[in-house]
PAVEX-542570 format. One line per field, with one value per residue (C-alpha): x, z, y; residue in three letters. Coordinates in nm, 3 decimals, decimal comma, always signed. Each point is the difference from the previous one (the first is absolute). Example, Ala and Ser with C-alpha at 12.3 -4.5 7.8 and 13.67 -1.06 7.14 Angstrom:
BEGIN
px	c(+1,230:+0,137)
pz	c(+0,780:-0,066)
py	c(-0,450:+0,344)
res	c(Ala:Ser)
//
This chain:
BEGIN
px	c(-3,864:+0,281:+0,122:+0,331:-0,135:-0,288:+0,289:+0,163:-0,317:-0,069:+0,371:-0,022:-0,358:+0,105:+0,338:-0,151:-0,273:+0,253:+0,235:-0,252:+0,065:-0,200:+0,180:-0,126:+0,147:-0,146:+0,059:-0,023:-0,052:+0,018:-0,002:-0,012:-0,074:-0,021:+0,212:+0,141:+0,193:-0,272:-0,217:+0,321:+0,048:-0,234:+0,220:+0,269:+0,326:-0,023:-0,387:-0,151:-0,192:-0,002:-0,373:+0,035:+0,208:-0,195:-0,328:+0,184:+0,208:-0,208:+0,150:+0,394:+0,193:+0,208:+0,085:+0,361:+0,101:+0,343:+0,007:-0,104:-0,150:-0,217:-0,046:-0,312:+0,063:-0,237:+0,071:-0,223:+0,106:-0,099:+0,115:-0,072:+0,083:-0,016:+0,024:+0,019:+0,010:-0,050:-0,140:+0,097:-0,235:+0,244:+0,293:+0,038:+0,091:+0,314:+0,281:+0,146:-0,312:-0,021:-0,131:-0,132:-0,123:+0,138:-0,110:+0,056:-0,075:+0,014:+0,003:-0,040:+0,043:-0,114:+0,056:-0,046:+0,131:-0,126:+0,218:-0,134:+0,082:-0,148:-0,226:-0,128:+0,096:+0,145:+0,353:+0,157:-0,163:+0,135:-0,150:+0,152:-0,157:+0,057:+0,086:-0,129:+0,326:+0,260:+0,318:+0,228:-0,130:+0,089:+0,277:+0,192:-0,136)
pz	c(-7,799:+0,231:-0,002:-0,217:-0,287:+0,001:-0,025:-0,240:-0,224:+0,000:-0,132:-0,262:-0,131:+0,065:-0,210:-0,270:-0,032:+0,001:-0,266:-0,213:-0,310:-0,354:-0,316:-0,279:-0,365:-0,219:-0,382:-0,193:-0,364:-0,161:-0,332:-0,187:-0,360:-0,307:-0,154:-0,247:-0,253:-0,144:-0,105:-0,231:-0,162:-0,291:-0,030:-0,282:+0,063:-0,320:-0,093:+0,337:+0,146:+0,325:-0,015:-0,056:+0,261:+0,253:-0,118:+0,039:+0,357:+0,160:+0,167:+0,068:+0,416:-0,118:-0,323:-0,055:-0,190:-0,213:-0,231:-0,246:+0,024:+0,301:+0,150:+0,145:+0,318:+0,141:+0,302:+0,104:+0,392:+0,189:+0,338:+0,202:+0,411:+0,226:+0,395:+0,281:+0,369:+0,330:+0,246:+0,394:+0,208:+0,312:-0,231:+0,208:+0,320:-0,164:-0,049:-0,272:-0,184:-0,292:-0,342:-0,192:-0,322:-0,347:-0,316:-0,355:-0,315:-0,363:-0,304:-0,361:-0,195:-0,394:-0,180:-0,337:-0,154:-0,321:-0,201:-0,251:-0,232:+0,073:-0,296:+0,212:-0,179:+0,166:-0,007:+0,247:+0,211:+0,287:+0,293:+0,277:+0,135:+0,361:+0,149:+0,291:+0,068:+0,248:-0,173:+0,195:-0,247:-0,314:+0,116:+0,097:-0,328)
py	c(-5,695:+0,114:+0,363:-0,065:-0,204:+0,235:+0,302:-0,182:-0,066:+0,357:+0,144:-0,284:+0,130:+0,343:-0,004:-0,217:+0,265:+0,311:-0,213:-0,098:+0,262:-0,016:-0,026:+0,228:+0,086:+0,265:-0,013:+0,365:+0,046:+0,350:+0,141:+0,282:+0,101:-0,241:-0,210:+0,221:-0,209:-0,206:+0,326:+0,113:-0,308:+0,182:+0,278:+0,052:+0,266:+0,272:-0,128:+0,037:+0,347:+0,190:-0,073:-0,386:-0,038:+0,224:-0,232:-0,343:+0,079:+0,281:+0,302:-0,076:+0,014:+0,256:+0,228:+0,094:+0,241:-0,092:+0,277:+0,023:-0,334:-0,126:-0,325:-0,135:-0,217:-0,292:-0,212:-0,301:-0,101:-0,332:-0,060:-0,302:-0,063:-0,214:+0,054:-0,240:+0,025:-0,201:+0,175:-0,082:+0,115:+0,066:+0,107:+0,350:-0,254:-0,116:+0,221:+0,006:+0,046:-0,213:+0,112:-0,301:+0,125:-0,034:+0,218:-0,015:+0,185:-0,065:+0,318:-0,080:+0,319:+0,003:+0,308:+0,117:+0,356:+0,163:+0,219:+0,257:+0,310:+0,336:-0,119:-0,244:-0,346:-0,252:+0,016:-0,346:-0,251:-0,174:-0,189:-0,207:-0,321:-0,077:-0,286:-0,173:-0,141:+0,112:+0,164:-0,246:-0,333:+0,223:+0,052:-0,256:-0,205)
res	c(Unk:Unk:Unk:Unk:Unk:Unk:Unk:Unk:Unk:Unk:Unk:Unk:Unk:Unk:Unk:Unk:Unk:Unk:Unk:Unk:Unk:Unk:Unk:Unk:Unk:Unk:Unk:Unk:Unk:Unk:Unk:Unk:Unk:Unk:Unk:Unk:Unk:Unk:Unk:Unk:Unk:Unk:Unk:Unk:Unk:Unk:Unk:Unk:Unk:Unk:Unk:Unk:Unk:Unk:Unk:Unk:Unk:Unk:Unk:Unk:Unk:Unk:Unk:Unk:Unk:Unk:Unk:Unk:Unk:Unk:Unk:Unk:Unk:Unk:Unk:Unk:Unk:Unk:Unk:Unk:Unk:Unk:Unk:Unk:Unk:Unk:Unk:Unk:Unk:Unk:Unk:Unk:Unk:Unk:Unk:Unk:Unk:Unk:Unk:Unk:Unk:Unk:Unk:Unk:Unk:Unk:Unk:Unk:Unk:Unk:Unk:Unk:Unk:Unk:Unk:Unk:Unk:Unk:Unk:Unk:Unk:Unk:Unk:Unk:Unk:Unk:Unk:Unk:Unk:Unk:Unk:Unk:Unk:Unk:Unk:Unk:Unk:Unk:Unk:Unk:Unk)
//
C-alpha cells in the first residue's frame, strides 16, 4: 500500500469515526394527583356534606375562602414529553456549533371546585375536563 492511499484510508476511517453520532429520543410521562371529576359524580349541590365530599375526593389542592362561603379546589395534572437529539461527536470542531435537538411537552389540566355554606352543605359544583387537543383545532373550527 503506497503512502497516499494509505493517508487517505486513514482520514476516511478517522472522519467516519469522529462523524458517526447516535440518535436518541426520551419520552417523559408525569402526573400528579387523581382524577378528580369521576369521584364527585355521587355528589348532589344542597343534599351533599362537607364529610361526603372529603370521603369521596380526599383532601382538596387548595381551600379558598369566599366569604362566607368556601370552595374546595382539586387539580389532577398529566404531562407527557418527548425529547430528541443527534449527537456529533466532533461538533466542537465546527464553528458555528450546531444544536440538533428538538423537545416537546404536552399538559392536560382537570380540575374540579367544591362550593359550600359555613354549614358545610354543598352549595355548586363545577369541574373542567381537559383536552388533549391543541387550542389552535378549536379554534379555527
Amino acid at each position: 500500500m503506497r503512502p497516499a492511499q494509505f493517508a487517505a484510508s486513514a482520514i476516511v476511517i478517522l472522519l467516519a469515526t469522529g462523524l458517526a453520532g447516535c440518535v436518541s429520543m426520551q419520552v417523559q410521562k408525569a402526573r400528579r394527583g387523581v382524577d378528580p371529576v369521576p369521584l364527585a359524580a355521587g355528589l348532589v349541590p344542597g343534599a351533599s356534606t362537607l364529610q361526603e365530599a372529603l370521603s369521596r375526593c380526599g383532601a382538596p389542592d387548595e381551600i379558598v375562602d369566599m366569604d362566607p362561603d368556601f370552595a374546595l379546589h382539586y387539580r389532577h395534572l398529566l404531562q407527557r414529553g418527548a425529547k430528541l437529539s443527534v449527537g456529533i461527536p466532533l461538533k466542537q470542531v465546527f464553528l458555528p456549533n450546531p444544536s440538533l435537538e428538538t423537545r416537546g411537552n404536552l399538559v392536560r389540566t382537570d380540575a374540579l371546585v367544591l362550593v359550600f355554606t359555613p354549614g358545610g352543605i354543598l352549595k355548586d359544583m363545577r369541574h373542567e375536563q381537559a383536552t388533549d387537543r391543541p387550542l389552535i383545532e378549536d379554534y379555527w373550527q
